[in-house]
KEKOLPA-748870 format. One record per residue: x, y, z of N, C-alpha, C, CB in turn; residue in three letters; residue number from 0. Coordinates in pm, 1 decimal. Glycine has a CB too. Layout:
% residues N
      n_x      n_y      n_z     ca_x     ca_y     ca_z      c_x      c_y      c_z     cb_x     cb_y     cb_z resn resi
        X        Y        Z        X        Y        Z        X        Y        Z        X        Y        Z  ala  NUM
...
END
This chain:
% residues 175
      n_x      n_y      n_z     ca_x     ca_y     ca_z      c_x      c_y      c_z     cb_x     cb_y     cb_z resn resi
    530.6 -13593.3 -18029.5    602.8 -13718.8 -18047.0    753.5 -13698.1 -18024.2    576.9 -13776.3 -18188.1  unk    0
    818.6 -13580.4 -18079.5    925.5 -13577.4 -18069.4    979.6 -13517.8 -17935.4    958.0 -13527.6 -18172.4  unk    1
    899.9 -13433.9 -17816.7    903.6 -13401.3 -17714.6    943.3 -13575.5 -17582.8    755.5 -13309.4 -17716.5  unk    2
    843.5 -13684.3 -17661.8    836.6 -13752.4 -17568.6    959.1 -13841.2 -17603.6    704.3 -13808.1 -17549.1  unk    3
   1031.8 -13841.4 -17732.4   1177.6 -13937.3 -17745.7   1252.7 -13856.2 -17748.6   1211.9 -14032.2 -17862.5  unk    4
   1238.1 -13753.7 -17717.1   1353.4 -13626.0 -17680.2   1386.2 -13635.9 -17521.2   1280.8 -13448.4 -17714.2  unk    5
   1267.9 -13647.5 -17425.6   1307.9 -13730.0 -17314.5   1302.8 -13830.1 -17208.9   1319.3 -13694.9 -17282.6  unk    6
   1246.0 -13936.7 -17349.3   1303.1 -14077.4 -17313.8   1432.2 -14079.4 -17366.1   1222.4 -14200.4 -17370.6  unk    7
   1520.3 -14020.9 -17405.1   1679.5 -13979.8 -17454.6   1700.5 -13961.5 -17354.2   1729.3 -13867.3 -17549.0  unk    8
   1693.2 -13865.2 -17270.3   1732.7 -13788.2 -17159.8   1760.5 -13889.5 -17039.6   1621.0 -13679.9 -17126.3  unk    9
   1645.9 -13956.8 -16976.8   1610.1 -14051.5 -16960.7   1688.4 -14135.1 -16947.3   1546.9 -14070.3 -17019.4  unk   10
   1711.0 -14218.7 -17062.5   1813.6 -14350.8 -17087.4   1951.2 -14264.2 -17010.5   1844.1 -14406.7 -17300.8  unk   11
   2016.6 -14135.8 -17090.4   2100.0 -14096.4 -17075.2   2128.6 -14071.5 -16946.7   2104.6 -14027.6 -17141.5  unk   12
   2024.5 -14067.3 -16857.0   2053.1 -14014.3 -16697.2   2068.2 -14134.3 -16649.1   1934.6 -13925.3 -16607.7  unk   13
   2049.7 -14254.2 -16680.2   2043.7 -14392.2 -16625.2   2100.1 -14478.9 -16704.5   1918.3 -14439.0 -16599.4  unk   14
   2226.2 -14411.7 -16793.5   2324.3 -14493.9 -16903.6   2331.9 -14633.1 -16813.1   2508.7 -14408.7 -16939.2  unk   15
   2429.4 -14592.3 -16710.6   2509.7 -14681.6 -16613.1   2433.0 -14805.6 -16591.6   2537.5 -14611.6 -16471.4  unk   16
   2325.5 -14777.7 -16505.5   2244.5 -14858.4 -16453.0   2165.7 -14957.9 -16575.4   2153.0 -14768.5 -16366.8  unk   17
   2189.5 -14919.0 -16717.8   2157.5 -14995.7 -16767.4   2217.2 -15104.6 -16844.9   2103.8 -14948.7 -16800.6  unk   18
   2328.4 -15014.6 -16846.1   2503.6 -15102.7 -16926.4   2524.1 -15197.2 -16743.5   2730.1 -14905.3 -16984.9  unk   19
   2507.3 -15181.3 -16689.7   2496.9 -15268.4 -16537.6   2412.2 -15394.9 -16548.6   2419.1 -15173.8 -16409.9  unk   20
   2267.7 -15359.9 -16566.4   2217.2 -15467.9 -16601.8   2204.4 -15568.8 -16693.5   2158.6 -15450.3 -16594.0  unk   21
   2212.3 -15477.5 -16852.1   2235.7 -15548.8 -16958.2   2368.2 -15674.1 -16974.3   2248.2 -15441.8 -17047.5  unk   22
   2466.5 -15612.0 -16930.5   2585.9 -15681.3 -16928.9   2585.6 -15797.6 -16825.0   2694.7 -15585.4 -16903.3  unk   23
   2543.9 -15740.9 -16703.3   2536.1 -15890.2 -16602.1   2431.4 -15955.7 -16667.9   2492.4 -15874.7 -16420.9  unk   24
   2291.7 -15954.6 -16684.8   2221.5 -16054.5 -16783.0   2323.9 -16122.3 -16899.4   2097.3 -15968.5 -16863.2  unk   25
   2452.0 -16059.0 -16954.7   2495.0 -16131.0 -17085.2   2600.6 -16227.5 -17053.5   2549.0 -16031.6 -17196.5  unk   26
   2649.6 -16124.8 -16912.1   2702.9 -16229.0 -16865.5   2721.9 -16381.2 -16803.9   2718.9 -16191.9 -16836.6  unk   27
   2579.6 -16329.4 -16751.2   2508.6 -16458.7 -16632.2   2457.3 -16554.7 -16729.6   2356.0 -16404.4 -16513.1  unk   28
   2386.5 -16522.0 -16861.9   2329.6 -16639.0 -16962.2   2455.2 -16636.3 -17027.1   2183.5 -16612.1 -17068.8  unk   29
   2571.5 -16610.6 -17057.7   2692.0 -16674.2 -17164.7   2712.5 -16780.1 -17143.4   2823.2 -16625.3 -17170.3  unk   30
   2697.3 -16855.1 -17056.2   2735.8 -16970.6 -17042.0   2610.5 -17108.1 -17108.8   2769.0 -16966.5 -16882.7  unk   31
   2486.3 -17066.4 -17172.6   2370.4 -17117.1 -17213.6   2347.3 -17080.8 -17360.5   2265.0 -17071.8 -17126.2  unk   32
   2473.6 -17006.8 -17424.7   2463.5 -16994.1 -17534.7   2571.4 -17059.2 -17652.6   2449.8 -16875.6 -17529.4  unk   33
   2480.5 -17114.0 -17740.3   2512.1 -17198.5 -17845.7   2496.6 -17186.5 -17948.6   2480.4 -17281.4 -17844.4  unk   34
   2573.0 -17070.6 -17975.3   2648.0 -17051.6 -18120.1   2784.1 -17086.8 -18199.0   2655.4 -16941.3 -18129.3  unk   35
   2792.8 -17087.5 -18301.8   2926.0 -17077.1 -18350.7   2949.1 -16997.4 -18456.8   2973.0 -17190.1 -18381.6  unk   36
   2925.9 -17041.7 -18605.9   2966.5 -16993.3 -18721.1   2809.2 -16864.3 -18728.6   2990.1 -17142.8 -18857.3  unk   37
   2713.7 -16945.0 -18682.5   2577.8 -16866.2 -18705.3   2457.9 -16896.2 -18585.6   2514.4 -16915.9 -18861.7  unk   38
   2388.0 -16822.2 -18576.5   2262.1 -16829.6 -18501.7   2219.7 -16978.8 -18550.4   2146.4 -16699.1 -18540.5  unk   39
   2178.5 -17102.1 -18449.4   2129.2 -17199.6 -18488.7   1979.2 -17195.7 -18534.7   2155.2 -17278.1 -18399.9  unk   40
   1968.6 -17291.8 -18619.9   1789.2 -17322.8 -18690.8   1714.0 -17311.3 -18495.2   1758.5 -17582.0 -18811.1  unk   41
   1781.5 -17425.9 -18442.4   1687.7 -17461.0 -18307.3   1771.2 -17341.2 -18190.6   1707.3 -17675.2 -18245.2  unk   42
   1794.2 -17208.5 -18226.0   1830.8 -17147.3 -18122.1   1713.7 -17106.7 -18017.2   1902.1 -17041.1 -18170.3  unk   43
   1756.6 -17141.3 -17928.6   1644.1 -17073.3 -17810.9   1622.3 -16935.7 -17770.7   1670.4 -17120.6 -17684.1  unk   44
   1547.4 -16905.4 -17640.7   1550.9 -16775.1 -17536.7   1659.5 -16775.0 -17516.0   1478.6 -16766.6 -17406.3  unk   45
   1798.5 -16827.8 -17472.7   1959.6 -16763.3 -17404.1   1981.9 -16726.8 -17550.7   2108.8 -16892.9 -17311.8  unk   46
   1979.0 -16789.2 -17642.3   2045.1 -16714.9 -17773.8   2023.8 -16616.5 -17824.2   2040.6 -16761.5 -17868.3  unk   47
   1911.9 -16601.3 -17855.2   1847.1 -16476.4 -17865.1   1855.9 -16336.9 -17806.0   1754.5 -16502.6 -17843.5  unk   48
   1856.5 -16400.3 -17607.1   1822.4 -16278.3 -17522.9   1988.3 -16211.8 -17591.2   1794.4 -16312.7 -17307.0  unk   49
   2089.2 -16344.0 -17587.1   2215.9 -16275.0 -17599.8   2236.8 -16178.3 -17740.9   2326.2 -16390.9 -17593.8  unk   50
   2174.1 -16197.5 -17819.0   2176.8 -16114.0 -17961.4   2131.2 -16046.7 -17917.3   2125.6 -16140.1 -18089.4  unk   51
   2011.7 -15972.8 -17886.1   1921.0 -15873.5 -17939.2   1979.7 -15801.7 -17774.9   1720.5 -15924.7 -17986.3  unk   52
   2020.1 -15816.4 -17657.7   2029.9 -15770.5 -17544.6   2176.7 -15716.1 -17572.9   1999.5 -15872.2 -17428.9  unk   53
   2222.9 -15810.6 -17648.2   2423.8 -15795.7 -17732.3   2398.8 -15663.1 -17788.5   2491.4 -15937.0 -17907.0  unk   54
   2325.1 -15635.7 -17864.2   2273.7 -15533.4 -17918.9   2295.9 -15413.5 -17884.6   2173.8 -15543.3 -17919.5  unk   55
   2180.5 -15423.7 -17784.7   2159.3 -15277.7 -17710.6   2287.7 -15212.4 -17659.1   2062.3 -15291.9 -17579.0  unk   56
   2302.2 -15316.0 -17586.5   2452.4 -15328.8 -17460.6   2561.0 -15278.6 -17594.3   2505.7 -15559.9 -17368.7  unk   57
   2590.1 -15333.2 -17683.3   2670.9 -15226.9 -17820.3   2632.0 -15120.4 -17810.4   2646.7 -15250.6 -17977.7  unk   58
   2521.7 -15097.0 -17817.2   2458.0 -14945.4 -17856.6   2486.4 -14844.0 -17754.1   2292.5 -14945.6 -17871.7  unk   59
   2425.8 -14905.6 -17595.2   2471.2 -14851.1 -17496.5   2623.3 -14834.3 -17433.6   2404.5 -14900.0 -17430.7  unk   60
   2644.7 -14915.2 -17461.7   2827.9 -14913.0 -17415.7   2924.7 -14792.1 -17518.5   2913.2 -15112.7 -17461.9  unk   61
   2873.6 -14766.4 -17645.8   2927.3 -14670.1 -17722.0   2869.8 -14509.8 -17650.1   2877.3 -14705.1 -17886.7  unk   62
   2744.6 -14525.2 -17639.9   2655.3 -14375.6 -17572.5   2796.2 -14341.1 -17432.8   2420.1 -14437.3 -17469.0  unk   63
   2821.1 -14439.4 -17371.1   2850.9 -14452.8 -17231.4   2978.9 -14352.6 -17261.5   2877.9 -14624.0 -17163.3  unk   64
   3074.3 -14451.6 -17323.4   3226.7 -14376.1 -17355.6   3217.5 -14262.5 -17452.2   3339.5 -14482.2 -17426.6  unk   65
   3101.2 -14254.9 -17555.2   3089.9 -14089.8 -17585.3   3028.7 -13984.3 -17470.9   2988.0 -14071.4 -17716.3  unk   66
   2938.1 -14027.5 -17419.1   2879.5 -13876.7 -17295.4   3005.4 -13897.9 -17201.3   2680.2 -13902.6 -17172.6  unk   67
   3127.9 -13952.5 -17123.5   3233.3 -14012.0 -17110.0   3392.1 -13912.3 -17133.2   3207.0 -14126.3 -17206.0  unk   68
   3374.2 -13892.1 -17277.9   3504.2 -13841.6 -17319.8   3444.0 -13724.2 -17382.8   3600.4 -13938.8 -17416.2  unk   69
   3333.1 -13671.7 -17423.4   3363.7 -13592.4 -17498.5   3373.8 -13482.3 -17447.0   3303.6 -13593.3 -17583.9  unk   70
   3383.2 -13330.4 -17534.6   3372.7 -13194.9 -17460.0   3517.9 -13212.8 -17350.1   3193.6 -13178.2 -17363.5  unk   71
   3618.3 -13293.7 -17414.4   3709.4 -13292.8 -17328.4   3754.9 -13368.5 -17185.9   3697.8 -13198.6 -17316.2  unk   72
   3602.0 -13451.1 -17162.7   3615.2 -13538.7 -17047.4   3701.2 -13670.5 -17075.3   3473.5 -13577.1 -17000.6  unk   73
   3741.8 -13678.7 -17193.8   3807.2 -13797.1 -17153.2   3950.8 -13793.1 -17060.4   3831.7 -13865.1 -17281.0  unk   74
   4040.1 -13727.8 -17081.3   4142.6 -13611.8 -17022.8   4101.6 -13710.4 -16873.1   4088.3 -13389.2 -17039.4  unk   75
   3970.9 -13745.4 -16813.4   3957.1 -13754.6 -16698.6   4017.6 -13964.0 -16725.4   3775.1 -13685.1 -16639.1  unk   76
   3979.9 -14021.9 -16813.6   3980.4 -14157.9 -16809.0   4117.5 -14214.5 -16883.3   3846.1 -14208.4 -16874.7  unk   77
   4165.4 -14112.4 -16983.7   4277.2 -14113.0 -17054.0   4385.1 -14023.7 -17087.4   4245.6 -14139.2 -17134.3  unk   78
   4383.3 -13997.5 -16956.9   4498.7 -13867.6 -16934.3   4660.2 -13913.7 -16978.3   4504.0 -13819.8 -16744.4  unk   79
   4684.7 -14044.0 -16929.5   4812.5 -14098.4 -16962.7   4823.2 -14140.0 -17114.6   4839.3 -14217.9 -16871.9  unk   80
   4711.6 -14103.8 -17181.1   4710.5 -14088.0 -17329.3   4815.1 -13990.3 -17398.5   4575.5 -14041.0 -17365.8  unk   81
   4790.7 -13838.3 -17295.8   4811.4 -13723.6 -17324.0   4968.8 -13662.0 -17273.9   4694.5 -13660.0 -17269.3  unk   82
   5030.4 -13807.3 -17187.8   5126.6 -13807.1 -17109.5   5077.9 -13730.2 -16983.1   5242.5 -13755.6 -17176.5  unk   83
   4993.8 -13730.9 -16894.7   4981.6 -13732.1 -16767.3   4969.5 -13791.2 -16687.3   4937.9 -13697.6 -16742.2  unk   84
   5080.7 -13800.8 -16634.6   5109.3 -13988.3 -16578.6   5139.0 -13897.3 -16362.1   5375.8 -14117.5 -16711.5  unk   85
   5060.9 -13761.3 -16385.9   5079.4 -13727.9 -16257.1   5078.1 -13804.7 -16139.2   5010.0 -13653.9 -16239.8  unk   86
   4873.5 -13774.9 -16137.3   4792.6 -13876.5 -16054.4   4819.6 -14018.8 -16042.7   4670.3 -13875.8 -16096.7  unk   87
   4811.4 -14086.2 -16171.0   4827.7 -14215.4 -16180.3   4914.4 -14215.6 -16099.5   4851.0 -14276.4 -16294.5  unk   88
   5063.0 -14137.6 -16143.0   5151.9 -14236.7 -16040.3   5173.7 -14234.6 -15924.7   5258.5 -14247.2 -16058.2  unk   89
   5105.5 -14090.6 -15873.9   5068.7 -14093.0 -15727.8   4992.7 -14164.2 -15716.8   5028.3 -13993.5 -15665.1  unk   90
   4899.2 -14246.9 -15723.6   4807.5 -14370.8 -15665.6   4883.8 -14440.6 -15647.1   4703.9 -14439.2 -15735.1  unk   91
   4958.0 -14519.4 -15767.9   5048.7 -14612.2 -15774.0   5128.6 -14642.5 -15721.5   5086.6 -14618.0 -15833.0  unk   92
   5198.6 -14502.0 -15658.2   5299.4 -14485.5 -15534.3   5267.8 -14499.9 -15405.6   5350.9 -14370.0 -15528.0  unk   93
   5126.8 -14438.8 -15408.1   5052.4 -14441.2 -15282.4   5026.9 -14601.1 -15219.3   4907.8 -14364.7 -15314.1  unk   94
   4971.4 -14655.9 -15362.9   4936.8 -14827.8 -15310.5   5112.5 -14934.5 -15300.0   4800.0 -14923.5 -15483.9  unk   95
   5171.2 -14874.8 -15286.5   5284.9 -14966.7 -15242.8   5337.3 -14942.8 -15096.0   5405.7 -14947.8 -15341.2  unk   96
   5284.6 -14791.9 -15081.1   5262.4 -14739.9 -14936.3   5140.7 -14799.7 -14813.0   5227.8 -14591.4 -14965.4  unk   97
   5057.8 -14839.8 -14906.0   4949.1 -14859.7 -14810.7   4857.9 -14766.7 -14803.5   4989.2 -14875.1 -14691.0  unk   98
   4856.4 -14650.2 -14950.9   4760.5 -14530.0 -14925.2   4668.4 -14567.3 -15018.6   4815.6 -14375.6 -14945.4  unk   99
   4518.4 -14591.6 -15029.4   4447.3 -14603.2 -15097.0   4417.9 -14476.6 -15174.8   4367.7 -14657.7 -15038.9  unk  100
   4397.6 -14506.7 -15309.8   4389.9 -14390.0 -15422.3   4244.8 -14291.1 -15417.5   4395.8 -14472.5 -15583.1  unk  101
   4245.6 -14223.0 -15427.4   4120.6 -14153.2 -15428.6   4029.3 -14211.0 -15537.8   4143.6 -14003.4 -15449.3  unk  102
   3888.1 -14156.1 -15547.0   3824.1 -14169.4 -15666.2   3778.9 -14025.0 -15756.7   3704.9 -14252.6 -15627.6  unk  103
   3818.8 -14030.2 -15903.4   3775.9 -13917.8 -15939.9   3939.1 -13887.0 -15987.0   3687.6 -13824.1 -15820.5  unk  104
   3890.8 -13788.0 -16125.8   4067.1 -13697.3 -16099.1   4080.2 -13816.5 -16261.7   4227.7 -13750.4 -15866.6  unk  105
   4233.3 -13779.8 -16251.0   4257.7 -13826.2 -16340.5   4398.4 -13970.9 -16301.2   4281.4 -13695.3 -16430.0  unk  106
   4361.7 -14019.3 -16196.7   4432.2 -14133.0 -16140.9   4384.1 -14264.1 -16157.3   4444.9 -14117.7 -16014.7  unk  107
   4438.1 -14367.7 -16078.2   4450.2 -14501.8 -16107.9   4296.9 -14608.7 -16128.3   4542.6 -14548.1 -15986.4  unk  108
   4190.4 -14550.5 -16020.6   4038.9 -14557.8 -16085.0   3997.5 -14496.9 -16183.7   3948.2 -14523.3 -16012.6  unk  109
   4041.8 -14392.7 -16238.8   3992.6 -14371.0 -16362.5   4016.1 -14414.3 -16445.9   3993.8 -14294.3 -16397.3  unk  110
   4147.9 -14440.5 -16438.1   4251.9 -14543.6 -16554.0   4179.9 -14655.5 -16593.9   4401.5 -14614.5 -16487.1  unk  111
   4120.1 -14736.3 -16496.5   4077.9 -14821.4 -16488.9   3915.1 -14825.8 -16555.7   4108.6 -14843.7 -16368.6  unk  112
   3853.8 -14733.6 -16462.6   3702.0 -14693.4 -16594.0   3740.2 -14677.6 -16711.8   3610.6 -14545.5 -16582.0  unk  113
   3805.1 -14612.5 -16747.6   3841.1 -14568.4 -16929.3   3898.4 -14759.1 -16971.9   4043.4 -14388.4 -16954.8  unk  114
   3974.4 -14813.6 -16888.1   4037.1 -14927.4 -17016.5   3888.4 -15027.3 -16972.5   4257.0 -15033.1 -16978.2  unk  115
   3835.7 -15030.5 -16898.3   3657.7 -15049.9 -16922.1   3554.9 -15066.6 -16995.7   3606.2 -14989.9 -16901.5  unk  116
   3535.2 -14925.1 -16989.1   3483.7 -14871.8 -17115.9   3509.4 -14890.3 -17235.5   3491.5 -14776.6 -17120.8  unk  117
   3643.7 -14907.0 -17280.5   3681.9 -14978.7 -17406.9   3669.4 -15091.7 -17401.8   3795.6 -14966.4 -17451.1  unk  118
   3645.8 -15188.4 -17312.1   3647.0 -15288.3 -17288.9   3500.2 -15351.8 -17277.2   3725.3 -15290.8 -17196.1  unk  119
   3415.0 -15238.2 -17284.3   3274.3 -15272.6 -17283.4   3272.0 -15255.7 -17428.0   3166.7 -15182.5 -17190.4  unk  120
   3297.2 -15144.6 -17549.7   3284.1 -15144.4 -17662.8   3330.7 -15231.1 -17749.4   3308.8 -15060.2 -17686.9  unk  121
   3460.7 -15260.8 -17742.2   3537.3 -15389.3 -17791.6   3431.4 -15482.7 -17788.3   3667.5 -15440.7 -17700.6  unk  122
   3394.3 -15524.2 -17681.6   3297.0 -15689.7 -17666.0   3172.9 -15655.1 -17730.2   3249.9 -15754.6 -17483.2  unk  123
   3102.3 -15536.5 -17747.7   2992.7 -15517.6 -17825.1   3026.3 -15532.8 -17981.8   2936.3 -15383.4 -17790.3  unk  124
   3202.7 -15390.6 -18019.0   3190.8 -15437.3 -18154.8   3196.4 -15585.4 -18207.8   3283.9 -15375.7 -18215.1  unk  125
   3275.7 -15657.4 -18169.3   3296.1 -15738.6 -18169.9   3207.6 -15850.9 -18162.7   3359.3 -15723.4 -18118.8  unk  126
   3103.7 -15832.3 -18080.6   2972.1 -15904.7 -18123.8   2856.5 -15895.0 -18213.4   2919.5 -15911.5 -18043.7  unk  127
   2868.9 -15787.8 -18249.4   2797.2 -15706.9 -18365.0   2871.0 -15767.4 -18527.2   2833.8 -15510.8 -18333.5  unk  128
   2996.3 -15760.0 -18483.7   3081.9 -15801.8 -18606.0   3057.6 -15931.7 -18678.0   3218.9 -15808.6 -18565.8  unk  129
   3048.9 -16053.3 -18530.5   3040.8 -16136.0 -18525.9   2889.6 -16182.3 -18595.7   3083.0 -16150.7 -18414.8  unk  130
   2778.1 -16133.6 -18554.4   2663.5 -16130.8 -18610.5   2652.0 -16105.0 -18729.4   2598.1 -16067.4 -18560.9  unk  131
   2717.8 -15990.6 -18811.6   2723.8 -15998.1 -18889.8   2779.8 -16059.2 -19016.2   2719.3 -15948.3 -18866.1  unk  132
   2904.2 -16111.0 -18998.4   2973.7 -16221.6 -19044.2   2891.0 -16354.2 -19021.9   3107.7 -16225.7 -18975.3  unk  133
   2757.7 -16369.0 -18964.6   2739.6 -16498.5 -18946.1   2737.6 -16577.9 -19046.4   2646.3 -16518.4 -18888.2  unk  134
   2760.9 -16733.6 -19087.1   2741.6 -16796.7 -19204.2   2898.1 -16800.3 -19247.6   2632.4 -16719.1 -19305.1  unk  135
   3022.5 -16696.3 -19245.8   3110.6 -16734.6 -19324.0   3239.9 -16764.7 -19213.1   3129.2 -16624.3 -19441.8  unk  136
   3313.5 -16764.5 -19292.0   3396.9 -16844.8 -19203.0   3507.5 -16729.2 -19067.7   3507.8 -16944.4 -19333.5  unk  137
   3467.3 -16640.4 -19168.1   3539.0 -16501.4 -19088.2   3404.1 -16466.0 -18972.1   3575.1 -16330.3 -19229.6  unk  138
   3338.8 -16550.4 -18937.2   3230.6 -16569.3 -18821.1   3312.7 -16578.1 -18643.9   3138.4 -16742.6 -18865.6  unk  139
   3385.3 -16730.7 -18708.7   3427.6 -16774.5 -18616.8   3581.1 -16712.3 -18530.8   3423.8 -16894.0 -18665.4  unk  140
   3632.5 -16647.0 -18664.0   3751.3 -16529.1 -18570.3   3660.8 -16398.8 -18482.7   3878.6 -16422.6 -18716.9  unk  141
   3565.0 -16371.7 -18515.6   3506.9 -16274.0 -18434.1   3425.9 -16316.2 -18355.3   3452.8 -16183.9 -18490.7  unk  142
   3320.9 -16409.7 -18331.3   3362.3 -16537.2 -18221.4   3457.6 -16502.8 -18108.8   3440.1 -16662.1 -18299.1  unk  143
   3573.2 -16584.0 -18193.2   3724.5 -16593.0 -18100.7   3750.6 -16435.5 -18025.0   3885.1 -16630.7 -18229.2  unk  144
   3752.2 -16316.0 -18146.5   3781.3 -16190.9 -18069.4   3647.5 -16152.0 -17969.9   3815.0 -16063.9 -18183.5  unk  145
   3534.2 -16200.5 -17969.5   3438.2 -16173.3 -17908.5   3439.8 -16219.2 -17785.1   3346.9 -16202.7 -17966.0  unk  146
   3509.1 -16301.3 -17750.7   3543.5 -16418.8 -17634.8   3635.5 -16370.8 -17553.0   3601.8 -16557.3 -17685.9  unk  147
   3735.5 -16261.2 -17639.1   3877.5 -16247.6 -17566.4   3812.5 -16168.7 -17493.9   4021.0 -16195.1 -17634.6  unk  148
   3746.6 -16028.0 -17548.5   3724.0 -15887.9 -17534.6   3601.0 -15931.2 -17392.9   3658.5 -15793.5 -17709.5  unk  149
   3557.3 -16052.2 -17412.4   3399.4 -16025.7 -17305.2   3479.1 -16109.6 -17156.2   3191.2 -16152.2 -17389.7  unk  150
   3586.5 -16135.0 -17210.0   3679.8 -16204.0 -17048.8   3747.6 -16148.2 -17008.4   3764.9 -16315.0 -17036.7  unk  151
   3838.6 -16010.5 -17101.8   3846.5 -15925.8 -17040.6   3787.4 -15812.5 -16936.6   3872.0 -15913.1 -17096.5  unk  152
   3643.0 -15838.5 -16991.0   3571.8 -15782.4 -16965.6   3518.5 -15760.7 -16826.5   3518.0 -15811.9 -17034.8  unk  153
   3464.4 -15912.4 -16791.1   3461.2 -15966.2 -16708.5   3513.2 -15967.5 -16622.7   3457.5 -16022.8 -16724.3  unk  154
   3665.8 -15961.2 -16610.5   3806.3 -15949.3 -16532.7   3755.1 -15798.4 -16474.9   3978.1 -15953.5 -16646.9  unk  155
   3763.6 -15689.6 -16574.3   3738.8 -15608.9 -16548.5   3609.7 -15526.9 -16461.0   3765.7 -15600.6 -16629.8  unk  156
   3535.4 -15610.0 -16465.5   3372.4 -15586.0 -16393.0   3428.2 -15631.2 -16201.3   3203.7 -15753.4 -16490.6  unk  157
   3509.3 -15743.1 -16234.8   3533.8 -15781.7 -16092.0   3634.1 -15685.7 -16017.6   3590.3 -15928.4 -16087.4  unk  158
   3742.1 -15639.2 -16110.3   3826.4 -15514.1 -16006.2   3720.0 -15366.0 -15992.0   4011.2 -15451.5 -16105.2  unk  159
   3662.1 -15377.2 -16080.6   3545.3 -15248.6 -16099.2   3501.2 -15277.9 -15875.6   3338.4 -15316.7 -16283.5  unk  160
   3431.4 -15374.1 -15945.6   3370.8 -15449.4 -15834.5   3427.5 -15418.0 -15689.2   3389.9 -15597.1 -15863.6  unk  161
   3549.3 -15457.1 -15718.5   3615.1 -15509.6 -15550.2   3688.0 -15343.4 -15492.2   3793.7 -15678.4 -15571.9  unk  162
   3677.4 -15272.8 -15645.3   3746.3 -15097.2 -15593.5   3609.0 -14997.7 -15553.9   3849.1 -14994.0 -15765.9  unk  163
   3504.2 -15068.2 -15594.4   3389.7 -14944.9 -15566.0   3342.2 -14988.1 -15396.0   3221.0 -14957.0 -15704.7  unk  164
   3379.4 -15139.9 -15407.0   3344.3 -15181.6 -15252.4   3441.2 -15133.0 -15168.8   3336.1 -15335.8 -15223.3  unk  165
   3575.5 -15101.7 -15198.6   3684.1 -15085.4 -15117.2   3629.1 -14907.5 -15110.3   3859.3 -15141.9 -15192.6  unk  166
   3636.9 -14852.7 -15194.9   3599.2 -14713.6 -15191.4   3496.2 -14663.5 -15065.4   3532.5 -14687.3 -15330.0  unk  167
   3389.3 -14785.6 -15102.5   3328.4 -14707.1 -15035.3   3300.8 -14748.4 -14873.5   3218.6 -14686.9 -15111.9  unk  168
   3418.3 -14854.2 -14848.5   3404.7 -14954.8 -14731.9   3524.4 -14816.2 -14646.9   3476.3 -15175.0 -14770.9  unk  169
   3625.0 -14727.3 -14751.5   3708.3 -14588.6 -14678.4   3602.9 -14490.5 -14687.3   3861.5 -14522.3 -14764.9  unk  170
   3499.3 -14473.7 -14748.5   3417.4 -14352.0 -14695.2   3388.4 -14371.6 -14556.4   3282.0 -14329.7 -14769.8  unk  171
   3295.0 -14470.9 -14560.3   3234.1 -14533.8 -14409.4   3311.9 -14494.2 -14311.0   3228.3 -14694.4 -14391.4  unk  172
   3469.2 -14547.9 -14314.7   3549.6 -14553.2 -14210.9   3570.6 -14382.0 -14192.0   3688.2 -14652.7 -14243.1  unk  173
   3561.0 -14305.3 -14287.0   3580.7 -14183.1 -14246.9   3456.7 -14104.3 -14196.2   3641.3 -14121.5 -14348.9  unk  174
END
């Protein structure tokens, strides 16, 4: 028993991405069909639901993501300008006013960008978790509100994700 959730662990873990990918575009694509406020309604439906219990996971998974992520020292790769290494970064940064597209990898301006992400995927989970749990009182509806900020950031963020992995890989091609 413990052989076989030892690697269905493995498993999930080899296919984190692909599942914080799907989970999140599903939460994303039904947010707009969900009708909550202070609490889960008496007449909540399938979008309400899928969004709790899918809210869930996507918490659960989005934390796995930025721990296998940073730890053992990898974060250094997503939050280097944490540490004051503002090398890379600002060679990208310099580079894109030049017209030089940034590499991927390293500790530069795409990574920068995965790491404030990644927090940006956890934020909208805690934050919905929070929110769930507060349901019923009135401190519901501020985590709500912070749940809203964090998942449009979010969002924002899925689309430069988006338009840099296409650009990335639209300069492999060309090379």
């Amino acid at each position: 028993m413990m052989s076989k959730l030892s690697s269905l662990f493995r498993v999930m873990m080899a296919y984190l991405h692909v599942w914080i990918v799907i989970s999140s575009s599903l939460l994303v694509c039904a947010s707009p069909w969900i009708f909550m406020g202070r609490r889960i309604p008496d007449n909540a439906g399938f979008w309400d639901y899928l969004h709790v219990y899918l809210g869930l996971a996507c918490a659960v998974l989005g934390i796995l993501f930025l721990l296998s992520n940073t730890l053992h020292g990898k974060w250094h790769q997503y939050f280097g300008w944490l540490a004051g290494d503002w090398a890379q970064l600002k060679q990208d940064m310099l580079g894109l006013t030049k017209g030089k597209f940034p590499v991927a990898g390293g500790k530069g301006l795409f990574s920068a960008i995965e790491g404030i992400g990644m927090l940006l995927l956890v934020a909208t989970g805690i934050t919905g978790v929070a929110w769930l749990l507060f349901q019923g009182t009135p401190t519901a509806m501020a985590w709500r509100g912070y749940h809203q900020i964090f998942a449009q950031a979010f969002i924002g963020f899925l689309i430069v994700h988006l338009v840099l992995a296409a650009s990335h890989i639209l300069d492999f091609i060309r090379q």
